[in-house]
C-alpha positions as CSV (number, residue, x, y, z in Angstrom):
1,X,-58.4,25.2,3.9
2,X,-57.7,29.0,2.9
3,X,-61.7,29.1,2.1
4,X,-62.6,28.6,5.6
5,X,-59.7,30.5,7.4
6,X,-61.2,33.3,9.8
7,X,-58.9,36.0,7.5
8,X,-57.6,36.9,4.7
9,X,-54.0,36.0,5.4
10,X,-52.5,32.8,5.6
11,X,-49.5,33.4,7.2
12,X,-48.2,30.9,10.1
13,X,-48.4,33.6,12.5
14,X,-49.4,32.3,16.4
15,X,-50.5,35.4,17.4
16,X,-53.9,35.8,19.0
17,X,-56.6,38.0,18.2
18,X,-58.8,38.7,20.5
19,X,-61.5,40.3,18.0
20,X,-62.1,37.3,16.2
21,X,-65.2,35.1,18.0
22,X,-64.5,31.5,17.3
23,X,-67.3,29.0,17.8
24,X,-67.8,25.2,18.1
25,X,-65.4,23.7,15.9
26,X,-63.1,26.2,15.6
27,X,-59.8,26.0,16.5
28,X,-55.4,26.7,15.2
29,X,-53.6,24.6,12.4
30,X,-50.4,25.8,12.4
31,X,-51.4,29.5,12.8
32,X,-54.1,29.3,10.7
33,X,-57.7,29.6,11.8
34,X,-60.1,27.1,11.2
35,X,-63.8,26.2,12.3
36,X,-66.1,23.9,11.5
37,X,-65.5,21.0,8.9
38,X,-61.9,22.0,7.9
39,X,-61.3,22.2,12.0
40,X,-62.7,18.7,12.0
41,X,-61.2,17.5,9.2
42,X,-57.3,18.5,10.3
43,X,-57.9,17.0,14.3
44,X,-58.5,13.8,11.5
45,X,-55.7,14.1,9.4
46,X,-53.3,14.3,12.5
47,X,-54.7,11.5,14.4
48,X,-54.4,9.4,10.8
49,X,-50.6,10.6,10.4
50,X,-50.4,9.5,14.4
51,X,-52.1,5.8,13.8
52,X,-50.2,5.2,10.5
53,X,-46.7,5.8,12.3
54,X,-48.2,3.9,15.7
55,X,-48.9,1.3,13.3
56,X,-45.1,1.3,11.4
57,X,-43.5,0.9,15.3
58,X,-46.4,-2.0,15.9
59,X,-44.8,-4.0,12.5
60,X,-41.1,-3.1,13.6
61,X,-41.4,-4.7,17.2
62,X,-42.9,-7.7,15.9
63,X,-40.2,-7.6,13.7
64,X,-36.7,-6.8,16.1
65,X,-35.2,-9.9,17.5
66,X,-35.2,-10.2,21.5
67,X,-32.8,-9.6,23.7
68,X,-32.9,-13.1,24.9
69,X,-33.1,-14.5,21.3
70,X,-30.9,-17.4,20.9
71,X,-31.3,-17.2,16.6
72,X,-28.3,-18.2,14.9
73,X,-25.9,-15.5,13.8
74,X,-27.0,-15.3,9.8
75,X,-30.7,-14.7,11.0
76,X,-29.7,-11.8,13.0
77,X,-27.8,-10.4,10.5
78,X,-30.8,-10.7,8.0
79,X,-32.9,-9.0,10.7
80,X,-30.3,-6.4,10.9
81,X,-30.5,-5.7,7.3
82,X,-33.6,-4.9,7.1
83,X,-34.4,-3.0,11.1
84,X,-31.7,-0.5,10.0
85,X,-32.1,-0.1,6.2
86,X,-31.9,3.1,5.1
87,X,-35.9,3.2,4.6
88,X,-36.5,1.5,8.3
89,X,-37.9,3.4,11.0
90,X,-34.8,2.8,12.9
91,X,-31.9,4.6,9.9
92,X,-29.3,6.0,10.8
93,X,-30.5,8.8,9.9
94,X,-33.3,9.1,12.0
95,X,-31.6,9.5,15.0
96,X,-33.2,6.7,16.8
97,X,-31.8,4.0,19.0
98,X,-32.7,1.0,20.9
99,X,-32.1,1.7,24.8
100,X,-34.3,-1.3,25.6
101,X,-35.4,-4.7,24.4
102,X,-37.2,-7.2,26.5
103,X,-40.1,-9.1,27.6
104,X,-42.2,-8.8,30.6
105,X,-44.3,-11.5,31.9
106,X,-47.2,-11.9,34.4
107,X,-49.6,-14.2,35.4
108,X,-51.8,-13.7,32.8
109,X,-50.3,-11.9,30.1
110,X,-46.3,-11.5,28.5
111,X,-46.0,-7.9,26.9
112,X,-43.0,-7.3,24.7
113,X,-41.1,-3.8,24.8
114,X,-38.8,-2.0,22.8
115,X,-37.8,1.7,24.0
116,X,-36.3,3.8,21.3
117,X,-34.9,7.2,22.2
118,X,-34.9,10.2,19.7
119,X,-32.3,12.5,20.8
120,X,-33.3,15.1,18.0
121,X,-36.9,15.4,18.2
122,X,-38.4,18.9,18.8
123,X,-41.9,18.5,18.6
124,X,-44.4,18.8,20.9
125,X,-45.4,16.3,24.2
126,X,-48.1,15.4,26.5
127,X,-51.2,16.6,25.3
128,X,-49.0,18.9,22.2
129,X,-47.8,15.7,21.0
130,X,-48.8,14.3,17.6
131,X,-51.4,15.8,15.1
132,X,-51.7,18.1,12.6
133,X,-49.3,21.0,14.3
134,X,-46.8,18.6,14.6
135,X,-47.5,17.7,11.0
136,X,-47.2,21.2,10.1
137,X,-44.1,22.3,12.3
138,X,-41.5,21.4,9.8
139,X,-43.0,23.6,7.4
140,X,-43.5,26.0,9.4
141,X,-39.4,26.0,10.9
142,X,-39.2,26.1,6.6
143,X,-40.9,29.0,6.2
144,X,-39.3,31.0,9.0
145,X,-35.5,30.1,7.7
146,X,-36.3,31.4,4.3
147,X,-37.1,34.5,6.2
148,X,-34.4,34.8,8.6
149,X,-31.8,34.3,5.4
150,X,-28.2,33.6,6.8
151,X,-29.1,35.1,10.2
152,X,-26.5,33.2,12.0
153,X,-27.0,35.3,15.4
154,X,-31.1,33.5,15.8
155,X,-31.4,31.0,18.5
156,X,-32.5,27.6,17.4
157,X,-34.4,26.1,19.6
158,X,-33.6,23.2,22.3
159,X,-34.0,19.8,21.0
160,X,-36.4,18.2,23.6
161,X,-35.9,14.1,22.7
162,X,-38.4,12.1,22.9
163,X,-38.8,7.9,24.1
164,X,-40.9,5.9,22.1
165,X,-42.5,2.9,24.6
166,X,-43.8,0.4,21.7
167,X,-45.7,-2.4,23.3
168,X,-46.7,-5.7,21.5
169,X,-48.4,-8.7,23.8
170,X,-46.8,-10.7,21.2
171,X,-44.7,-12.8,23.2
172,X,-41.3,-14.5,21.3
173,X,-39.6,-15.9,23.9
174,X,-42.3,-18.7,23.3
175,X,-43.4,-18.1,19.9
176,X,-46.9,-17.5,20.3
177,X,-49.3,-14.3,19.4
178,X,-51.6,-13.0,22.2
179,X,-53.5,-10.7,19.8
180,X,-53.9,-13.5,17.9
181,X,-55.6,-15.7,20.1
182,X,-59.6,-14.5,20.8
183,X,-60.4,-17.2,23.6
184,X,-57.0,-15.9,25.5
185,X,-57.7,-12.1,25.0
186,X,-61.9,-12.6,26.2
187,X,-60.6,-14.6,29.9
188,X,-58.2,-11.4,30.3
189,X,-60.6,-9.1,30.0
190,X,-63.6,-10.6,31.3
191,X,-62.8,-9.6,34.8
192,X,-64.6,-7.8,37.3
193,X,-63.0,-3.3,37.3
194,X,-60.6,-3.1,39.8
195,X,-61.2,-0.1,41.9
196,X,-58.1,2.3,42.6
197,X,-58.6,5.2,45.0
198,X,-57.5,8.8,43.3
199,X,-56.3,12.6,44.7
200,X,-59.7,14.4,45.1
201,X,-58.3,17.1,43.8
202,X,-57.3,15.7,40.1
203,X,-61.0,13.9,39.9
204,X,-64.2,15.0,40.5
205,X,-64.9,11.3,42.4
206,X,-61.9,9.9,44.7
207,X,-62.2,6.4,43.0
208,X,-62.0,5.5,39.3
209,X,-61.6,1.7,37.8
210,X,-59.2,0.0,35.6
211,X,-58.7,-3.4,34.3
212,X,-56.8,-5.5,36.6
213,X,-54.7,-7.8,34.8
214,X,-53.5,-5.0,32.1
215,X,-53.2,-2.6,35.8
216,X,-50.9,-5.0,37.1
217,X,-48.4,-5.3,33.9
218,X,-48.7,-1.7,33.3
219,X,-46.9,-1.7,37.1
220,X,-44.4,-4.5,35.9
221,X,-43.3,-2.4,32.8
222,X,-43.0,0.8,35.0
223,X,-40.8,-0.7,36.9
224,X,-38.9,-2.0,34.3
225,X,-38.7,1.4,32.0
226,X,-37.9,3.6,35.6
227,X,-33.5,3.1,35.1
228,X,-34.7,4.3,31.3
229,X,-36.9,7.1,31.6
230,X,-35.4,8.6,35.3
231,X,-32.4,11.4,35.0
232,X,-31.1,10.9,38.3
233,X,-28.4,8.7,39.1
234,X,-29.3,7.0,42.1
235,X,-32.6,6.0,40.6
236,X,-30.9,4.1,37.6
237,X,-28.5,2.0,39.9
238,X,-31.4,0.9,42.2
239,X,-34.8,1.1,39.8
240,X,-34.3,-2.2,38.5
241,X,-34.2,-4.4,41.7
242,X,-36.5,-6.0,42.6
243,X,-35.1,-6.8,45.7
244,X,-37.1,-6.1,48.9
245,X,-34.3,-5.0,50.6
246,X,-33.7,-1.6,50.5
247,X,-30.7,0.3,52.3
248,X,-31.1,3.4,54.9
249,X,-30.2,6.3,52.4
250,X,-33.1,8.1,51.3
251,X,-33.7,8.0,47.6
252,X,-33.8,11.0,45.6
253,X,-36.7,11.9,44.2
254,X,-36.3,12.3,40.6
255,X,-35.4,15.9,38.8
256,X,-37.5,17.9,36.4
257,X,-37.2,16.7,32.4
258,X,-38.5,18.5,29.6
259,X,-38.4,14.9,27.1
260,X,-41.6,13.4,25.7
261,X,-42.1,9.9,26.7
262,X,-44.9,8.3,24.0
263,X,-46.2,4.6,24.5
264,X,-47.5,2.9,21.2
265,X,-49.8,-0.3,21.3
266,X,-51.6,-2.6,19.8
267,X,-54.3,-5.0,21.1
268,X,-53.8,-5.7,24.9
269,X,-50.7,-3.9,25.0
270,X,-53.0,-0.9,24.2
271,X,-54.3,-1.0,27.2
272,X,-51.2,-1.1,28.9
273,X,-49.7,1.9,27.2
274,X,-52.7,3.8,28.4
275,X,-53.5,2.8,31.9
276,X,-48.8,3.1,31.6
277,X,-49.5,7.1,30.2
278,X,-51.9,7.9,32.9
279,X,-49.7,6.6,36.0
280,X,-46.7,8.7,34.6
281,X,-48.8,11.5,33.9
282,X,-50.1,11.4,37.3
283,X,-54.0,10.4,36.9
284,X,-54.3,6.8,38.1
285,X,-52.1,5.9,41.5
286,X,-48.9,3.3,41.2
287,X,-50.1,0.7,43.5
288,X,-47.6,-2.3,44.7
289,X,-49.1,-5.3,46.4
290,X,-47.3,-6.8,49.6
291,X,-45.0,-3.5,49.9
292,X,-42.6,-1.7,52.2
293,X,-43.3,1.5,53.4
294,X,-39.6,2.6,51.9
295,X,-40.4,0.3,48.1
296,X,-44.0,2.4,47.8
297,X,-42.2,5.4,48.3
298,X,-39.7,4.6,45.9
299,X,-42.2,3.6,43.0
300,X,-44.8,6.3,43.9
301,X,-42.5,9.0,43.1
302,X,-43.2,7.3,38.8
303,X,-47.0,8.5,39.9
304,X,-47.0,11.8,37.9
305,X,-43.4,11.8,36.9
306,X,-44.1,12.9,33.0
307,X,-46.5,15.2,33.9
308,X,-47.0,17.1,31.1
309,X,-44.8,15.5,28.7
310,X,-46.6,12.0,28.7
311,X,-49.0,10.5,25.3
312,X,-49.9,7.2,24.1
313,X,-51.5,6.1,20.9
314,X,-53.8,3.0,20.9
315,X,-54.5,0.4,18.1
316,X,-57.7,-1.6,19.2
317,X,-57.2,-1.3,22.6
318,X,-60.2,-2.4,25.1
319,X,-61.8,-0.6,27.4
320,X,-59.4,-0.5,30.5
321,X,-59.8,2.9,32.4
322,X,-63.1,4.3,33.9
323,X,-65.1,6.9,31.7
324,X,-64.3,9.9,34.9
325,X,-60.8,9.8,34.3
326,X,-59.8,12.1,31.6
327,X,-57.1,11.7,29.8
328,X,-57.1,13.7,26.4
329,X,-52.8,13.3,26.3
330,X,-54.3,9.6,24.8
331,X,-55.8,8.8,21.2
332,X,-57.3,5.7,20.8
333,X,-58.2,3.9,17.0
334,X,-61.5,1.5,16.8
335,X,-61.9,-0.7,12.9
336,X,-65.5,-1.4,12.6
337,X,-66.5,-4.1,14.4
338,X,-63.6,-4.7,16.4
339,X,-64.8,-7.0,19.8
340,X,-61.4,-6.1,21.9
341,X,-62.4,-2.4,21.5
342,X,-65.9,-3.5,23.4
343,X,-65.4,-6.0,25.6
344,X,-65.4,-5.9,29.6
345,X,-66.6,-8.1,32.1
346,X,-70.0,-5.9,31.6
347,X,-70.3,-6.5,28.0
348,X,-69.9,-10.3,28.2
349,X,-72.6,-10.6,30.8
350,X,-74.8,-8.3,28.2
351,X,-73.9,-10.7,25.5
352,X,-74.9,-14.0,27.0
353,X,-77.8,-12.6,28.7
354,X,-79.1,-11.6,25.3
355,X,-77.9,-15.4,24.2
356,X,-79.9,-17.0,26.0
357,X,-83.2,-14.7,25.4
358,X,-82.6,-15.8,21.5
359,X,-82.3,-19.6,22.8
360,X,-85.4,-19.9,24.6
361,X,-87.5,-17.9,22.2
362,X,-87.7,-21.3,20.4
363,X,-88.4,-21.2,16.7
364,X,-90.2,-18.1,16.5
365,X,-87.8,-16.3,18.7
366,X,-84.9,-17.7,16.3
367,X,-86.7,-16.0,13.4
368,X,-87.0,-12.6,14.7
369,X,-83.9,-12.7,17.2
370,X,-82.3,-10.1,14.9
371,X,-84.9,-7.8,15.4
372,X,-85.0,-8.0,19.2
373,X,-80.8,-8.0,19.4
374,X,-80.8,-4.6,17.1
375,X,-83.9,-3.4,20.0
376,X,-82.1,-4.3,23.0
377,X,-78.7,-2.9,22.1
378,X,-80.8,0.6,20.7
379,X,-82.4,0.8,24.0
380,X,-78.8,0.2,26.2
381,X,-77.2,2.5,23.7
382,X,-79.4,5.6,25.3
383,X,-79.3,4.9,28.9
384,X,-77.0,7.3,31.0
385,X,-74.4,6.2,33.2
386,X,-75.0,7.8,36.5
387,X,-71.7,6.2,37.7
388,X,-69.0,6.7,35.3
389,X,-66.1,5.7,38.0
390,X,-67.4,2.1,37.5
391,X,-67.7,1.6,34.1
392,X,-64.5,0.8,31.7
393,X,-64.1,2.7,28.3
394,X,-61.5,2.9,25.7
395,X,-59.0,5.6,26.9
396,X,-58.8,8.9,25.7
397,X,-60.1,10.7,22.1
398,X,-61.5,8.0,20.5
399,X,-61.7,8.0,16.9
400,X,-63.8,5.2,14.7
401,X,-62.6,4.0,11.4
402,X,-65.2,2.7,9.3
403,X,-64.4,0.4,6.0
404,X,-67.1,0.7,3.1
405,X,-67.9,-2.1,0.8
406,X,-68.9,0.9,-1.9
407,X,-67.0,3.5,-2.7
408,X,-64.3,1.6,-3.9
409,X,-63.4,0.4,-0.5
410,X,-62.7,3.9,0.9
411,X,-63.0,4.0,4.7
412,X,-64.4,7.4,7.3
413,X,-63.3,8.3,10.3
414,X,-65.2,9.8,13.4
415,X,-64.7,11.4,16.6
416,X,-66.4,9.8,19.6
417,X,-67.6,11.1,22.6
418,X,-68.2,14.5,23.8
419,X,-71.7,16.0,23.1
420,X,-74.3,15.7,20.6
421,X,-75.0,14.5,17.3
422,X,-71.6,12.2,17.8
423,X,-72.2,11.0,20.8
424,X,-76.0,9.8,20.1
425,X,-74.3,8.2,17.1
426,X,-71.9,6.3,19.2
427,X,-74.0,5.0,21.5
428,X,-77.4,4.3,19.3
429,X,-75.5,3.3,15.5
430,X,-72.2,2.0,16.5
431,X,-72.7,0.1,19.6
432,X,-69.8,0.9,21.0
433,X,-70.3,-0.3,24.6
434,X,-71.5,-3.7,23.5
435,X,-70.0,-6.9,21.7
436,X,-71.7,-6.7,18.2
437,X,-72.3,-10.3,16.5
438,X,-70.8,-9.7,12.7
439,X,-68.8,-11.6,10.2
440,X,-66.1,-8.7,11.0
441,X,-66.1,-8.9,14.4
442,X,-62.7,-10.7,14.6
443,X,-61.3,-9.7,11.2
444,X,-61.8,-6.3,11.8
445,X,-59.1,-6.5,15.1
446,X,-56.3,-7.7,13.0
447,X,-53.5,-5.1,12.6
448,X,-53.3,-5.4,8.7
449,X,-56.8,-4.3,8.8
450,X,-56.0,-1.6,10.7
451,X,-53.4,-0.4,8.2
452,X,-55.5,-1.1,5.4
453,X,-58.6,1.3,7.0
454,X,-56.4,4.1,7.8
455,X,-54.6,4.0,4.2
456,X,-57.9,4.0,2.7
457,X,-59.6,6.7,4.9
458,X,-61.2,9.7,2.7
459,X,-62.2,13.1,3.9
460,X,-65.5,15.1,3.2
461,X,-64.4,18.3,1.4
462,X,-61.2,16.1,-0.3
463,X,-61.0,15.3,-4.1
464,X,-59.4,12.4,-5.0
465,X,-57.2,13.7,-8.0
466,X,-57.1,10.7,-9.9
467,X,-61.6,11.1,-9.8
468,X,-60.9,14.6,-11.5
């Protein structure tokens, strides 16, 4: 990293200087300047860090009992050991506590939750949160109280806190797995965009699509997280009603808050956290069906709320929010292969379309079916959207983890999107935008693959020490 910095120093200073020209690539990792692969490679290492932690809250709410769980009192207490072991993401020491455990339920999905709030964490939020700074902050506070000595009179700075959402369609109360049932996840998502009207001003189009059934339970867990997340008083005694009735005081709009609010999922509840991020960030509208004038009001004041000070990482999340709406405060993970990540209503039609071509080729057709499938998903992969407000993508910087049979296993990473040689890639090598018929297709979706990838992700430029 101190080969490619812009100067000869390598000190943590955030100073800017305006004589340096910084081109594509270039960029700030914890004062340092950067460009072109070490740039590339830090954006990687922090999104790894991010995904690897997502990942560690994904296990842990699959893991923490239900509020409604009716287990007898030695299982809880085994549970108990090991949720707030010393090593466990929720240790005393940490900091963190549970403010909320339950499970929401709709029509056509049930999302678990589990809100943990961090009452000493002083990083960064919204767009700031996560990554490599973030990675590099506590060194850098280090470095800075080794020069400051015993300077008692310094200011420290104000802890902001932070709320971890962790979402999980793994539904206990029942004892079933959403994200492990294919058939279930395929109906849910193979359903026509639902189109959502937006402030001209935030979007260059006034309309932008989302995926309806994940829309709708991002708006139930809203709801439900609004006594949590809200400062003011008379919001937390009436947010959680969900009575109609509402009384003839008017209902303070909430006040100005500096803590990060971060949603974490996995799967379906991926899609969730994002399309949850953008509402309280204030990119997608808060929409309630069969609504007083007085209950919109109350719920439309969540519509931009965490402005600022809103993220969400996603662990094989589909495509759920139109490509217009931008939303870099969200980082999104893709394994391989992995069909949630690519299919939409859209996709589906592509894929039995190109079914049936194959079937009715006969013999012949059968043979070379391959050939025409690799074709037809070439020739999709370079055709231009001209109306990006219709069609669904996965939220957010996408990155693509890729597991290798050689190289003893070892996985890469890449960005996605944006301009150039990536984007052709995307499009043309990786199909991302259609269902791709592998072995891995289903494997790859599977959480401990996930982890596995990510653990096993190596660098260009990085020497493994034990190769040495």
């Amino acid at each position: 990293m101190y080969q490619r910095t812009h100067k000869s120093s390598t000190t943590l200073d955030d100073g800017d200087d305006d004589d340096d020209e910084e081109g594509e690539g270039d960029g700030k990792v914890g004062g340092l300047k950067v460009k072109g692969r070490m740039s590339r490679n830090a954006a990687r290492v922090g999104c790894l860090a991010d995904a690897l932690f997502a990942a560690e809250l994904c296990e842990l709410i699959n893991m923490a009992p239900p509020a409604s769980d009716e287990a007898n009192d030695d299982d809880t207490d085994n549970k108990d050991d090991i949720l707030y072991s010393e090593d466990s993401t929720l240790a005393e020491w940490t900091g963190r506590k549970v403010v909320l455990n339950t499970t929401i339920h709709s029509d056509d999905l049930s999302i678990s939750v589990l809100v943990i709030y961090e009452s000493d964490y002083n990083g960064g939020a919204g767009i700031r949160h996560g990554g490599v700074d973030d990675l590099l902050s506590y060194a850098k506070e280090e470095i800075e109280e080794e020069e400051e000595d015993d300077d008692t009179s310094t200011d420290t700075k104000k802890e902001r806190g932070r709320y971890l959402v962790i979402l999980s369609d793994h539904d206990k109360s029942s004892g079933t797995t959403s994200s492990c049932d294919l058939p279930s996840i395929i109906s849910i998502l193979d359903t026509p965009p639902m189109q959502l009207r937006l402030n001209s001003r935030i979007r260059e189009n006034n309309s932008a699509s989302v995926c309806e059934p994940l829309y709708n339970m991002a708006t139930k867990l809203l709801k439900t997280l609004r006594p949590i997340i809200t400062i003011s008083e008379k919001l937390q005694e009436k947010g959680d009603s969900d009575d109609d009735e509402e009384s003839d005081q008017d209902i303070e709009e909430p006040q100005e808050n500096d803590e990060a609010i971060h949603f974490v999922g996995y799967s379906l509840a991926g899609g969730v956290a994002a399309i949850s991020a953008n509402i309280l960030e204030g990119a997608l509208p808060l929409q309630q069906k069969r609504s007083s004038k007085k209950q919109q009001s109350k719920y439309d004041s969540l519509c931009g709320y965490g402005r600022g000070r809103t993220s969400a990482i996603c662990l094989g999340a589909p495509p759920c929010i139109s490509s217009n709406v931008e939303n870099a405060f969200i980082t999104s993970v893709i394994t391989g292969d992995d069909i949630v990540c690519r299919t939409t209503h859209k996709s589906i039609n592509h894929l039995c379309n190109r079914l049936h071509k194959n079937i009715k080729g006969g013999v012949l057709g059968k043979s070379v079916g391959w050939m025409s499938e690799a074709v037809s998903l070439t020739v999709s992969g370079l055709k231009t959207d001209k109306h990006k407000e219709e069609k669904l993508a996965v939220p957010g910087n996408v990155y693509l983890v890729r597991p290798r049979r050689i190289g003893g296993g070892s996985s890469s990473i890449h960005e996605v999107g944006g301009n150039g040689k990536e984007s052709l890639r995307a499009n043309v090598l990786w199909q991302l935008n259609d269902v791709l018929l592998s072995k891995s297709l289903w494997s790859h979706h599977k959480l401990a693959t996930y982890i596995r990838s990510l653990d096993k992700v190596r660098l260009k430029g990085f020497v493994d020490e034990t190769e040495e």
